[in-house]
C-alpha positions as CSV (number, residue, x, y, z in Angstrom):
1,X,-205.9,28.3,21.7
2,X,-205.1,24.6,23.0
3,X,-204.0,23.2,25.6
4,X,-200.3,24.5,25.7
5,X,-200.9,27.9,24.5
6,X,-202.8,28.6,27.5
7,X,-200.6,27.1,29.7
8,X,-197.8,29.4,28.5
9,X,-200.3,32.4,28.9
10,X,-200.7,31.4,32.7
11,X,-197.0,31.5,32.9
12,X,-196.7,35.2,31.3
13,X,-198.6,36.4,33.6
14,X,-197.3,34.6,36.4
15,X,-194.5,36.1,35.6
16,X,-195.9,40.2,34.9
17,X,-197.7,39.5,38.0
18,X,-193.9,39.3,40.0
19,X,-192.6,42.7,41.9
20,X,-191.5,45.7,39.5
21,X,-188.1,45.6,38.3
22,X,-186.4,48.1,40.9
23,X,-182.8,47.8,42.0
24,X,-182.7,44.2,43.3
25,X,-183.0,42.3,40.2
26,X,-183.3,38.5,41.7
27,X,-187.0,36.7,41.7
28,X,-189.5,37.8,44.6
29,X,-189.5,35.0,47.3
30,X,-191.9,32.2,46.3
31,X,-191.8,33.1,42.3
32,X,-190.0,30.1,40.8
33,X,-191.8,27.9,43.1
34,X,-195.6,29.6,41.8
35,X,-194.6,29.4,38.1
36,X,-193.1,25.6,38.7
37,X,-196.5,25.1,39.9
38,X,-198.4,26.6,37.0
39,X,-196.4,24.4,34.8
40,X,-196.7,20.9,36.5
41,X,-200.3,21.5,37.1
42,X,-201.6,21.9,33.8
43,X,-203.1,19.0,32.1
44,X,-200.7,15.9,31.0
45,X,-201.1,15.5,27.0
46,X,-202.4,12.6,26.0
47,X,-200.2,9.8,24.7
48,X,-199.5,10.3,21.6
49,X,-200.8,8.0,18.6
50,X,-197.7,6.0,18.3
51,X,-197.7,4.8,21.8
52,X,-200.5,3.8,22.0
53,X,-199.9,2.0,18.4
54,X,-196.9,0.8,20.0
55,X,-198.7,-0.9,22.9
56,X,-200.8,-2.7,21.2
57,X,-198.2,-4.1,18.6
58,X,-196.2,-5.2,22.0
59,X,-199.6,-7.4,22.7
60,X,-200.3,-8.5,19.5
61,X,-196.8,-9.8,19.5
62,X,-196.9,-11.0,22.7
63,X,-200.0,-13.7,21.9
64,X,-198.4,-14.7,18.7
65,X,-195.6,-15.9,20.7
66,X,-197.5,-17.9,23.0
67,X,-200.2,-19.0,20.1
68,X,-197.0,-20.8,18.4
69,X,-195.6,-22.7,21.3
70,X,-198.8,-23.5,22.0
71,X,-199.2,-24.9,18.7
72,X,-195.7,-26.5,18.1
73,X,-195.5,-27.8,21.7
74,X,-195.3,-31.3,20.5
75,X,-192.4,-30.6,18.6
76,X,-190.7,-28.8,21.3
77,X,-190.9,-31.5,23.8
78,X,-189.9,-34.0,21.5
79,X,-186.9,-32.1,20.8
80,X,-186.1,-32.3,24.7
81,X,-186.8,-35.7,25.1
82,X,-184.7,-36.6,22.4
83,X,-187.5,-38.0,19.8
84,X,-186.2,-38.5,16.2
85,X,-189.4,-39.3,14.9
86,X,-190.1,-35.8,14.4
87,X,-186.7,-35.3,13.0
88,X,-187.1,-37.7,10.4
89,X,-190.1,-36.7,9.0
90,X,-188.6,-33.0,8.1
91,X,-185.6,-34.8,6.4
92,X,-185.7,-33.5,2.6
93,X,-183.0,-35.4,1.7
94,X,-184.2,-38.6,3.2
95,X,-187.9,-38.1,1.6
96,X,-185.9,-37.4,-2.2
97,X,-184.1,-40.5,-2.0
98,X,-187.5,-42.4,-1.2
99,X,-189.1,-40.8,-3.9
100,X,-186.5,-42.5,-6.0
101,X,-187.1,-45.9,-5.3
């Protein structure tokens, strides 16, 4: 049996454990509260293959953001300070027409 199948069997006989039926047919005082306990206090699964997949593709990610602006940082700042050099260098029009003369 695993994990959950003997978590349910603690909570059958929780339950067949509970006052015979007799005329009053509402739960024994304290009953919802011991089988609520039962159920919280069994072992939490494990997480589950695709979180933790998903975990680690969120920090892969993560430092392949900051590797490329860490790598094109030059680029970025130039573009903020209003540099053209870089500009003109990635101009495949301009580099066409010089290829021309």
């Amino acid at each position: 049996m695993n994990k959950y199948d003997q978590a349910w069997q603690k909570l059958v006989a929780a339950a067949r454990r509970a006052a015979p039926a007799g005329e009053d047919e509402s739960a024994p005082f304290g009953f919802s509260t011991r089988v609520a306990a039962l159920a919280f206090g069994a072992e939490s699964p494990a997480p589950s293959i695709f979180a933790r997949l998903a975990l680690r593709a969120a920090a892969v990610a993560c430092v392949l953001a900051v590797v490329s602006v860490a790598v094109n940082y030059r680029a970025i700042t130039g573009a903020f300070e209003g540099e053209s050099a870089v500009a003109a260098n990635d101009d495949p029009v301009a580099e066409v027409v010089n290829l021309g003369s």
